[in-house]
N, C-alpha and C positions, 0 to 999 in steps of 0.2 A: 380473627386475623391480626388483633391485636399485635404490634411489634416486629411483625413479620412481614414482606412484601409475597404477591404470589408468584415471584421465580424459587422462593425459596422450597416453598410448598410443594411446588412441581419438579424441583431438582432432584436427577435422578438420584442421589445419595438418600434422600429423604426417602425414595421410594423402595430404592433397596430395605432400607431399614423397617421401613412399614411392611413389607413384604416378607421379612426374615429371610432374608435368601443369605446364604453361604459364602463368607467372603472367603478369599483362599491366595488373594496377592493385591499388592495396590504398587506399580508403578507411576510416577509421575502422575496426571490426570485419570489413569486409569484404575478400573477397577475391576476385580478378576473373581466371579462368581461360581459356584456350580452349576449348571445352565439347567433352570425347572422347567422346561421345555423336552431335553430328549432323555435326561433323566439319567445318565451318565456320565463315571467316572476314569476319563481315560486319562489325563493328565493333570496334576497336582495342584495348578495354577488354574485348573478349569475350564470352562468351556467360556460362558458366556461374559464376553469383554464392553463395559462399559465405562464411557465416556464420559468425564464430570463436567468437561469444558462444553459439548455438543447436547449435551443432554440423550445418549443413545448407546444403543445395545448391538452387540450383535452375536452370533454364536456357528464359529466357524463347521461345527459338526453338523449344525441340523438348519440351518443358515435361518433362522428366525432373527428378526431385528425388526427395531422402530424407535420409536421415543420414551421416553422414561413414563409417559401416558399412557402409548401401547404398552408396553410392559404390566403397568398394572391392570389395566383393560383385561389384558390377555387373561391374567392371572387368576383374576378375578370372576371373570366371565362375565364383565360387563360393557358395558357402551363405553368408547371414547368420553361421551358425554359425560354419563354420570361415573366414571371415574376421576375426571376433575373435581366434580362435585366434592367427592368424596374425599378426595386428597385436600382440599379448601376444609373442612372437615375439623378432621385430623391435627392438632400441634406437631410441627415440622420435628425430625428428628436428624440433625445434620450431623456429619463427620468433620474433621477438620479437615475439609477438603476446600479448595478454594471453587467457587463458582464462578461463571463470567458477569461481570459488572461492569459496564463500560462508561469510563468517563467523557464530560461533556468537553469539548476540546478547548484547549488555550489559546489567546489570541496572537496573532503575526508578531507582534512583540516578543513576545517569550518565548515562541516554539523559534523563532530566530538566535535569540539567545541561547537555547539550551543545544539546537543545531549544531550551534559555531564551536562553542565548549566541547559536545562529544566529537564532533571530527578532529579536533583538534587532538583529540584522546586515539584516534585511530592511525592505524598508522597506511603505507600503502606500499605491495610487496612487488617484487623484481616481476614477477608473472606481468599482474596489473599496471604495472607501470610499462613494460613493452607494448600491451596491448594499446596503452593510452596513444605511445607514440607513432605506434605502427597506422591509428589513427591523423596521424599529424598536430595533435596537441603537443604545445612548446610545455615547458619543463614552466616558467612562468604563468603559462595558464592552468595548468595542473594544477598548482600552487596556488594562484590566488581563488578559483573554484573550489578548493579543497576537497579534487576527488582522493575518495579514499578505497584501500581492503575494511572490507565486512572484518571484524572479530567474531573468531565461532567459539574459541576457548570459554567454557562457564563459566571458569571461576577469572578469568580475566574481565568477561563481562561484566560478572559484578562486581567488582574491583573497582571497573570502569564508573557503574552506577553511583557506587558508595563515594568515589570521588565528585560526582557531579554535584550529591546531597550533601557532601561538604562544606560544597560553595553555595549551599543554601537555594538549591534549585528542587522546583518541583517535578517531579517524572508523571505525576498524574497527569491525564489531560494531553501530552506528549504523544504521537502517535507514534508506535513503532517500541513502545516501552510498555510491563505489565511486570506484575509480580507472578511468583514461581510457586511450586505447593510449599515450600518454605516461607512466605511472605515477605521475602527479598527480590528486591527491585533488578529485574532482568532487561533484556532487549530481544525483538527478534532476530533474527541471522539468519543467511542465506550465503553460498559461496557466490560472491561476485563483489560489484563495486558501487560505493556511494555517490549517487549523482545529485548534489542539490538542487532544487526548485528552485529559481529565483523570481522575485516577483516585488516591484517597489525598491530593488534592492535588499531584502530581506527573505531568507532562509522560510518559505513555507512549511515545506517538508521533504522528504529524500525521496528520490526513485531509485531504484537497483536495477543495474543491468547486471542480467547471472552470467555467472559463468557457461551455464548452461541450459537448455529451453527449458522453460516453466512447463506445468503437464496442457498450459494451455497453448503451447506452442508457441511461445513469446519466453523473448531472451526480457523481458523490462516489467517489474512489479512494482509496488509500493510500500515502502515503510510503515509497515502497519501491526497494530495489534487486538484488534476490532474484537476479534475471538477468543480472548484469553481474559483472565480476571484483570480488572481495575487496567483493562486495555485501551487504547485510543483507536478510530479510527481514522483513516488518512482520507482526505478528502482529491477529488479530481482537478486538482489545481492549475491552473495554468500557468506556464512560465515567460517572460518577458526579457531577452537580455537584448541590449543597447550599450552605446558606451558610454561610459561610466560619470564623464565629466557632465551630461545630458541632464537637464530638474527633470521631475517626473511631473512636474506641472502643467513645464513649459512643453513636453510631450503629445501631455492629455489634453491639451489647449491650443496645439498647433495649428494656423492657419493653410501652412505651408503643407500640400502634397505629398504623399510619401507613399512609396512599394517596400511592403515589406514582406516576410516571409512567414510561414507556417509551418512549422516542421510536426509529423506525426508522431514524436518521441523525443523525450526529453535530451538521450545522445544525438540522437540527431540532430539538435535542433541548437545542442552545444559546438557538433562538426562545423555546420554551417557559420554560425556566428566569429567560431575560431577561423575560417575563411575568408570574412565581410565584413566591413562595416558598417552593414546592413541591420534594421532591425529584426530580428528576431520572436515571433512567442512559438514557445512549443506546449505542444499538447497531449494530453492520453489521449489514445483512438478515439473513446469513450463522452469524448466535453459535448457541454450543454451547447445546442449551436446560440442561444440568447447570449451567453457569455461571450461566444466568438463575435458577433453583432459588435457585443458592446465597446469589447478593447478595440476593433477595427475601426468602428466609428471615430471614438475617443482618441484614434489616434490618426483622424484625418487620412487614412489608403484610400488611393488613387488606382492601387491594384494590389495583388494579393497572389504571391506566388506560393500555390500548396504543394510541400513538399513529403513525400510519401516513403516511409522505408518497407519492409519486403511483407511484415510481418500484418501490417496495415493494408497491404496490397492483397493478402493470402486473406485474411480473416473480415476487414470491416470497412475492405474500400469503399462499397456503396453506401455506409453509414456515413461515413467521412464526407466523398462524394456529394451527397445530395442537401448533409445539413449545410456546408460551406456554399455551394452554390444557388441553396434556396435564401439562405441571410446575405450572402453577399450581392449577388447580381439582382436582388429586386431595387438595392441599393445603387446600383449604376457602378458597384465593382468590378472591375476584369481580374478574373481569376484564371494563372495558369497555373499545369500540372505539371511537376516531376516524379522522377522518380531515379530512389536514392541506389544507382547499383555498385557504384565501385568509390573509392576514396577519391580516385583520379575524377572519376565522373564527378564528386561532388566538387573536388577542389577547379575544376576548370568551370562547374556551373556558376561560382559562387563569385568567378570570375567576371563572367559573362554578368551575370544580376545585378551587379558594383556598377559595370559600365551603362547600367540599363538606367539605375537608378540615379546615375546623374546626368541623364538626356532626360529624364520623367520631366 
């Protein structure tokens, strides 16, 4: 195995090639076989369609599929088991396909830097920008958050990339960035809009709210490329906004009481703040409740208003729920609940919370 790692070895390219199977097209990642399974030819491009990124097969006629493992398993008429073996074996036979290799991530520094530069590259369209307002986001906070539109155009994307490596920036490491079967530095895309992370004051990473619901029923994803070669992936970050003139010292060190707020998404949690001058963290449904502990602690609450948007309310309220009120109130936190239903609704609660928090 000299020179070789064993993703290589198991890559389904590799096993097409040790298997001699029929290639008959290669779009993008894909790869387009005569499918040795039902053992016709109905269409030129083939039956059985595999995946270089996912490492998997599958074959629309005779619905066989699995992993580049099965596959030889199958083929072979041996054991899962001792098909690996046997692929370990073997000197790898690759195509110049790219595989998935994921880099180890950059730190808050850099991914701040390279953030600020690609938004600054992006631009934000008449659509999105209605939506921002109808929101009640001022034209200055738009601006200085630098929500942006997604670019979905290709060859603009890398346009965009090639200028970032100009300025001598690296995309490895970068979540939301990966190179392409050509070995040119891409992005991923989605139709919606760039929402950054903020955290220390610096650019963690981006959430996207889509245009339209993700297949998992949520309008809110992450800038990621976890699954793609020399991909990054994005981590569950938490966001912290405050105002601005604020040390993040004198914060995490406060003696001084404070109610602040929780929002379950990072737009949300942006509405809210554009309302208050209230602190702020938001979160993916998804956070570690130790994390939540931590920042609450560190930042001296005295109570903790969690605020909930729909999608949170439908999918993971009781995950939400119970990790907040099991870190919080063994702490002697009071923790209230909302919930986000109308703009109105938020802007008059946010009202209400200002006046709360300077009787606390």
């Amino acid at each position: 195995m000299q020179g070789y790692n064993v993703y290589e070895y198991v890559n389904i390219s590799n096993v097409i090639n040790q298997l001699h199977l029929k290639k008959t097209n290669q779009i993008g990642y894909y790869i387009y076989t005569l499918c040795p399974f039902c053992q016709r030819e109905k269409e030129k491009n083939g039956y059985l369609k595999l995946n270089t990124i996912n490492n998997t097969y599958i074959c629309k006629n005779c619905q066989e599929s699995g992993s580049s493992i099965d596959l030889y398993a199958n083929l072979k008429y041996i054991s899962k088991k001792d098909a690996f073996k046997m692929l370990l074996k073997d000197t790898p036979v690759l195509d110049n396909v790219p595989y998935v290799f994921n880099n180890p991530i950059k730190d808050e520094w850099y991914r701040d830097l390279v953030y600020r530069k690609f938004l600054d590259m992006q631009n934000l369209n008449k659509v999105h920008y209605n939506k921002l307002k109808n929101m009640n986001f001022t034209d200055e906070y738009i601006r200085n958050y630098q929500f942006k539109s997604i670019e979905n155009n290709n060859y603009k994307k890398r346009k965009i990339c090639m200028e970032l490596q100009k300025q001598e920036l690296r995309l490895d490491g970068i979540p939301g960035f990966y190179q392409d079967t050509n070995f040119k530095w891409n992005y991923k895309s989605h139709k919606g809009i760039f929402i950054p992370v903020i955290l220390n004051n610096k650019i963690q990473g981006l959430r996207i709210l889509l245009d339209n619901e993700y297949r998992l029923e949520t309008e809110n994803i992450w800038f990621s490329s976890n699954n793609e070669y020399n991909g990054t992936k994005a981590y569950n970050w938490p966001m912290i906004l405050t105002e601005t003139t604020r040390n993040w010292l004198d914060i995490y060190n406060s003696k001084q009481k404070e109610v602040i707020i929780i929002a379950t998404e990072m737009i949300l949690a942006h509405k809210l703040f554009n309302n208050s001058n209230m602190t702020v963290i938001g979160i993916p449904n998804n956070i570690d409740k130790d994390l939540i502990l931590n920042i609450v602690k560190r930042m001296n609450a005295s109570e903790v208003i969690l605020y909930l948007d729909k999608y949170t309310i439908l999918h993971t309220s009781n995950y939400v729920f119970s990790n907040v009120i099991d870190v919080l109130e063994k702490q002697n936190i009071r923790v209230d609940f909302r919930v986000a239903v109308s703009e109105k609704n938020i802007e008059m609660d946010t009202i209400e919370m200002e006046k709360q928090r300077k009787t606390a």
